[in-house]
PLY file of the C-alpha trace (Angstrom):
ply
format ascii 1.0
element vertex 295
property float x
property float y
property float z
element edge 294
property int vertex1
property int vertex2
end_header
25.37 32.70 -1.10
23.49 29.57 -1.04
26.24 26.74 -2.38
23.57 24.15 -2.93
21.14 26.34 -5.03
21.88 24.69 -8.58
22.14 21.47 -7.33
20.30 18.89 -10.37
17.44 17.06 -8.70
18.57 14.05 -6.88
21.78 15.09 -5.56
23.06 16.08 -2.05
26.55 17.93 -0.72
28.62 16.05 0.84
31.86 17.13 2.83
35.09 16.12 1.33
39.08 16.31 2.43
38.99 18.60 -0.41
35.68 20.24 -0.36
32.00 19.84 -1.22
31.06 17.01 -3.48
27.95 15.82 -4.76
26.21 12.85 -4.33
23.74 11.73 -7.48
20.99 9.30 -7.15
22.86 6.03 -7.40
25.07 6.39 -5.18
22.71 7.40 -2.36
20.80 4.73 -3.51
23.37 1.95 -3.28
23.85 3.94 0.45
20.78 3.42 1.36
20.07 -0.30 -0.02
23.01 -1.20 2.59
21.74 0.21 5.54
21.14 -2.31 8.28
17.52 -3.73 8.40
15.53 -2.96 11.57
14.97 -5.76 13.63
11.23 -7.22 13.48
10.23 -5.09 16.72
10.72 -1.89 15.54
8.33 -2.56 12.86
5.17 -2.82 14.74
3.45 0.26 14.95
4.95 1.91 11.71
1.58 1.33 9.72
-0.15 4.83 9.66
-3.44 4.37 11.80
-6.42 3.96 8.84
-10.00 2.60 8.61
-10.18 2.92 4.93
-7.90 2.45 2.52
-8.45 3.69 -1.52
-6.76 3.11 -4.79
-7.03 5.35 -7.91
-6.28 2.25 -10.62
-4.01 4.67 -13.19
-3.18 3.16 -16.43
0.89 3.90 -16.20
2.75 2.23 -13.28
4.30 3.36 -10.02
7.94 3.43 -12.22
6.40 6.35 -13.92
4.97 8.43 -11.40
6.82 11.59 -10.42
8.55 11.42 -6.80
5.71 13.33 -5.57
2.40 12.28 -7.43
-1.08 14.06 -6.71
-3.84 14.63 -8.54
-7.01 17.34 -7.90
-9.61 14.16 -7.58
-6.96 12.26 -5.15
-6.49 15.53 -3.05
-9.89 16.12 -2.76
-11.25 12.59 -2.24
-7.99 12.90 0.84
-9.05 15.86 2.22
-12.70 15.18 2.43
-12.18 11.01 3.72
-8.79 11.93 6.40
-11.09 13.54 9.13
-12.10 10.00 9.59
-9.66 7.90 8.85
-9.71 7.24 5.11
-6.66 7.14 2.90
-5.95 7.61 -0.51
-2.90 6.63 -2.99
-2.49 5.18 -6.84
-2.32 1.88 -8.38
-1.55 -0.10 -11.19
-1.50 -3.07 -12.51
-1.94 -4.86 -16.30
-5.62 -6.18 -15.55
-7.32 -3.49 -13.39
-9.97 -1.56 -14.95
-9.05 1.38 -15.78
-9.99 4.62 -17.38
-7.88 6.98 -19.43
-4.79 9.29 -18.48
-5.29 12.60 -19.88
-2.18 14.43 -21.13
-1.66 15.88 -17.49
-3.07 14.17 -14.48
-2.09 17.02 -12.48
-4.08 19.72 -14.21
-7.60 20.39 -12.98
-8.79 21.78 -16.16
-8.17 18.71 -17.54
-11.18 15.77 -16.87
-9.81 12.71 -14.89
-12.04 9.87 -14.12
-10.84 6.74 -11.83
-12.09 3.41 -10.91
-12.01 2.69 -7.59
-11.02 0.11 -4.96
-11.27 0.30 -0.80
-10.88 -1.58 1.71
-12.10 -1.47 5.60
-11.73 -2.90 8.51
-16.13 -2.88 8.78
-17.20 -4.32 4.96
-14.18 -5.50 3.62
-13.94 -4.76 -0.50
-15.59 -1.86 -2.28
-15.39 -0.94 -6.17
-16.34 2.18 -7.39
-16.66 2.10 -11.14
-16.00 5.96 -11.75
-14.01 8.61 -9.32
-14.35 11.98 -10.68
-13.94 15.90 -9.60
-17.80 16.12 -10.58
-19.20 13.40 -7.76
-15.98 12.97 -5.37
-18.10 14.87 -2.85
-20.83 11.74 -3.54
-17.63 8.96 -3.14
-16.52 10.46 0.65
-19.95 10.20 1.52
-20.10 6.48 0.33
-16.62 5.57 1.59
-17.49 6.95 5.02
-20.92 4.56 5.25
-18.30 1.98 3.95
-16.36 2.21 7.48
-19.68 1.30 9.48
-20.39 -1.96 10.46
-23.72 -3.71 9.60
-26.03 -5.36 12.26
-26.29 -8.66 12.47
-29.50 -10.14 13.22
-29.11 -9.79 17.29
-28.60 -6.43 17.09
-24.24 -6.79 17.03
-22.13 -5.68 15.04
-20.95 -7.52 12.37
-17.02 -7.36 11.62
-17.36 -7.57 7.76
-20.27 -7.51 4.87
-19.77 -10.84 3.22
-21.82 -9.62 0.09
-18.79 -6.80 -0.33
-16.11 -8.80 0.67
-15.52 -11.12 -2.17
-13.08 -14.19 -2.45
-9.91 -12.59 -4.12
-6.90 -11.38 -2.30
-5.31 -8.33 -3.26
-1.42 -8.00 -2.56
-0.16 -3.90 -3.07
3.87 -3.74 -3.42
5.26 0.04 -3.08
7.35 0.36 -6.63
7.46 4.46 -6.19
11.57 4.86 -7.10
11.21 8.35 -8.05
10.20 8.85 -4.68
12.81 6.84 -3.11
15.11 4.64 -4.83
14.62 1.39 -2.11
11.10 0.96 -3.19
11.74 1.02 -6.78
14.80 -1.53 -6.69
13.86 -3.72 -3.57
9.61 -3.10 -4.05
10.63 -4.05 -7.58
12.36 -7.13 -6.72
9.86 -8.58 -4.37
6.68 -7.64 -6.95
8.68 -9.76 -9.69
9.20 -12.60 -7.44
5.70 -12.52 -6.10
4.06 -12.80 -9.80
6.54 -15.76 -10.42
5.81 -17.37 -7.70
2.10 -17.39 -8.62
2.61 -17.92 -11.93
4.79 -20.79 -10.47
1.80 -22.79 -8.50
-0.66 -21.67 -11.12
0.85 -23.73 -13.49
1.75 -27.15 -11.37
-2.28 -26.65 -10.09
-4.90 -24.43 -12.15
-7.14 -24.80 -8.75
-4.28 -23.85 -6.45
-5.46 -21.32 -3.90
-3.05 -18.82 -5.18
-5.29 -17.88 -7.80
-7.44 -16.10 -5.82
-4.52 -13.40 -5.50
-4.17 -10.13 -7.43
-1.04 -8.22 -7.45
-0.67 -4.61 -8.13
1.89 -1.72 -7.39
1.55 0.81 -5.98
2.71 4.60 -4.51
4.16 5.96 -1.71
2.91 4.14 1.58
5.68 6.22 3.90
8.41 3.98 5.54
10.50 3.93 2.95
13.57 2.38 5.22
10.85 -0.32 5.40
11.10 -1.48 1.59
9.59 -3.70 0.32
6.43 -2.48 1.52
3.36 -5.12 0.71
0.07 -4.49 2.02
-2.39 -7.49 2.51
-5.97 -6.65 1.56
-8.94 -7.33 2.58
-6.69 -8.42 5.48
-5.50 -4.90 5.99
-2.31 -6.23 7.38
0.96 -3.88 6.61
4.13 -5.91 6.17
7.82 -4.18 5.57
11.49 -5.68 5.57
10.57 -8.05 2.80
12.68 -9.54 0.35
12.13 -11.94 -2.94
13.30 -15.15 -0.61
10.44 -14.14 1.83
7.63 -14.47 -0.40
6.91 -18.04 -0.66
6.46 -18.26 3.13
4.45 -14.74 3.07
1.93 -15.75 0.32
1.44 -19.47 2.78
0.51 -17.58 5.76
-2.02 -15.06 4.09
-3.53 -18.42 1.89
-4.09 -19.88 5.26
-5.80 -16.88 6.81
-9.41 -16.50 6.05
-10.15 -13.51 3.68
-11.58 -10.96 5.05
-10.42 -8.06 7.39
-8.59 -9.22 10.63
-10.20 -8.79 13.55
-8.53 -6.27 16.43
-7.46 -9.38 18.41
-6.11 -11.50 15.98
-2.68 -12.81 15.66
-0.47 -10.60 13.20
0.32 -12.58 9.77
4.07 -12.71 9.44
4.69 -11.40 13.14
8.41 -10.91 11.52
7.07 -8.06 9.09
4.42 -7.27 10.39
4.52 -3.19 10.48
0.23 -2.91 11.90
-3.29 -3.71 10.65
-6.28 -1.39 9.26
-8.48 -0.49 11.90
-5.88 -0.10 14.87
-3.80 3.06 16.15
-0.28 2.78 16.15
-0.42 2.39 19.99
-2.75 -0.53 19.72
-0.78 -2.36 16.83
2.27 -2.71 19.61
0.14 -3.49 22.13
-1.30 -6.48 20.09
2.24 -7.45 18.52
3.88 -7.15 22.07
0.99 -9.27 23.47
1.47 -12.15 20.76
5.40 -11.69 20.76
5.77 -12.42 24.54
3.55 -16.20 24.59
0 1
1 2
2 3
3 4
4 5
5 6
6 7
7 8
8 9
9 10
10 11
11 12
12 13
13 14
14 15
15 16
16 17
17 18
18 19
19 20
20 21
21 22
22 23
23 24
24 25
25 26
26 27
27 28
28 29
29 30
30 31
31 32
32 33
33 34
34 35
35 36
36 37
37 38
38 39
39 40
40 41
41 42
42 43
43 44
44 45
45 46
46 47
47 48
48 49
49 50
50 51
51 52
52 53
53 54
54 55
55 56
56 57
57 58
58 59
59 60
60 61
61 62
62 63
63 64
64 65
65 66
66 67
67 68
68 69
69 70
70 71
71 72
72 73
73 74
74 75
75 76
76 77
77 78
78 79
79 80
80 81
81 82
82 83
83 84
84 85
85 86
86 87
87 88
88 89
89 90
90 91
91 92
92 93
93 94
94 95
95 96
96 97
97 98
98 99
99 100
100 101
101 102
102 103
103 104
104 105
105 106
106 107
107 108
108 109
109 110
110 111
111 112
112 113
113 114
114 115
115 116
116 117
117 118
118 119
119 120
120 121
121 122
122 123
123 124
124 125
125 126
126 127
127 128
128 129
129 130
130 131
131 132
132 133
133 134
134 135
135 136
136 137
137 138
138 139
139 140
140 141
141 142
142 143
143 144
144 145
145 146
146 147
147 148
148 149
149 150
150 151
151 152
152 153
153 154
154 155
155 156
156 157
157 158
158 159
159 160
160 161
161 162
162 163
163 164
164 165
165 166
166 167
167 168
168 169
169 170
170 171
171 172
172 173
173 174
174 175
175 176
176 177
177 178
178 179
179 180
180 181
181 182
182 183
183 184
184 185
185 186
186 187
187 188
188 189
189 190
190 191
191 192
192 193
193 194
194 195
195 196
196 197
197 198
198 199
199 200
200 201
201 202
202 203
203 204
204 205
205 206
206 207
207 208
208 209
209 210
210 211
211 212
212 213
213 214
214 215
215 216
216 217
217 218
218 219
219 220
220 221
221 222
222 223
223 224
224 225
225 226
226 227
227 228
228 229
229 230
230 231
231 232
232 233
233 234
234 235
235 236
236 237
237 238
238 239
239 240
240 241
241 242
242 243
243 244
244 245
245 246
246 247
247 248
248 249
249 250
250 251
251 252
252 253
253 254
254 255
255 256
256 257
257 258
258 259
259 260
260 261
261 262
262 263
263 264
264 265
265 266
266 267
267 268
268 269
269 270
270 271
271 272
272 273
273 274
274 275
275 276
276 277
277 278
278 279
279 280
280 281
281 282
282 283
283 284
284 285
285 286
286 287
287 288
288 289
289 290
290 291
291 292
292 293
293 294
């Protein structure tokens, strides 16, 4: 007889001088907000290897997604762009363009249209007005030219299309609690802090740089031990371990870096959070952090 069977959602057996107990939600939570934090140099590499990286703007937020959220246009956009690289996952946030939720996002009889946004490590931005069952096939095809870099004049390549890479700066925090509780209370955290903080220098300067930023949350990234997860667009740097006190240091290092992706060679922003960079296997993101760690 299987003990565990009727377990509610959310809980897990534990051992007891007395017997089996359960453990709800909170208090695994509260266990697993007080694990130790890994030091900065187990980090590096933890970024999952990616050339292209998509959001699906949805109209609810992250806090309302289901611990596992897929849709049939996000699975099939996945399975048709992860051959070569591409990636795809949710976002939200109160000024992205977005079109409207049907009833169940999950169904495939019902129609779901998305707007778009990608990033790679070749061209930088890319928005795609409409994402839909009826021309995903159309979308891989466009996200995969995406991934290419142009020519330049001499015949090079060139490491990002200016005309697609425009000037704003794009900052995704993982909020997903219903798929693990760090994300929602720490990713929480540090996305509060980070709009206060702009809101902060957007008021003592209208023309501070900081306006050039756009928050949004989003999904499940993986490396959830690694909360708060931000990822740094068109940058495609991955950073993890971060907390509200870190941010006014975090969004000063990504102001002062230009915007655009990083090349393979450059120095990591935030070496201390630093988890990888679009573009580079996990072997080559330690490679490059070890390189820059040991000058």
């Amino acid at each position: 007889m299987n003990l565990f069977r009727s377990l509610p959602h959310g809980c897990t057996p534990a051992r007891t001088s007395t017997g089996w107990a359960t453990l709800g939600r909170s208090t695994l939570c509260q266990r697993a907000l007080s694990t130790t934090t890994l030091v900065p140099e187990q980090l590096a590499g933890t970024a999952p290897a990616h050339r292209c990286y998509a959001f699906l703007h949805t109209p609810q937020p992250p806090s309302a997604y289901p611990a596992k959220y897929t849709t049939p246009v996000q699975r099939k956009l996945l399975l048709a762009t992860a051959p070569w690289g591409g990636a795809v996952n949710f976002a939200w946030s109160p000024s992205q363009p977005v079109h409207p939720c049907p009833p169940n996002p999950t169904n495939a009889e019902e129609p779901q249209t998305y707007h778009l946004t990608a990033f790679s490590s070749a061209r930088g931005k890319l928005e795609i007005e409409a994402v839909s069952l009826a021309n995903v096939e159309d979308v891989a095809r466009t996200l995969h030219a995406h991934i290419e870099p142009r020519t330049t004049a001499s015949g090079g390549p060139s490491h990002c299309d200016s005309e697609s890479a425009p000037n704003d700066l794009h900052l995704y925090v993982c909020t997903h609690g219903a798929r693990d509780c760090r994300c929602g209370h720490t990713g929480g955290a540090v996305a509060r802090t980070i709009r206060a903080e702009l809101d902060k220098r957007r008021e003592r300067d209208a023309s501070d740089p900081s306006t050039r930023i756009k928050l949004a949350q989003v999904a499940h990234v993986g490396g959830h031990k690694y909360a708060a997860n931000v990822l740094v667009y068109p940058h495609g740097e991955w950073l993890g371990n971060v907390k509200p006190e870190n941010i006014p240091e975090i969004i000063d290092a990504i102001l002062a870096r230009p915007v655009r992706p990083m090349h393979p060679e450059e120095m990591p922003i935030c070496p201390s959070h630093w988890r990888g960079r679009m573009g580079l296997s996990k072997e080559e993101q330690v490679e490059l952090f070890n390189r820059f760690s040991s000058k």
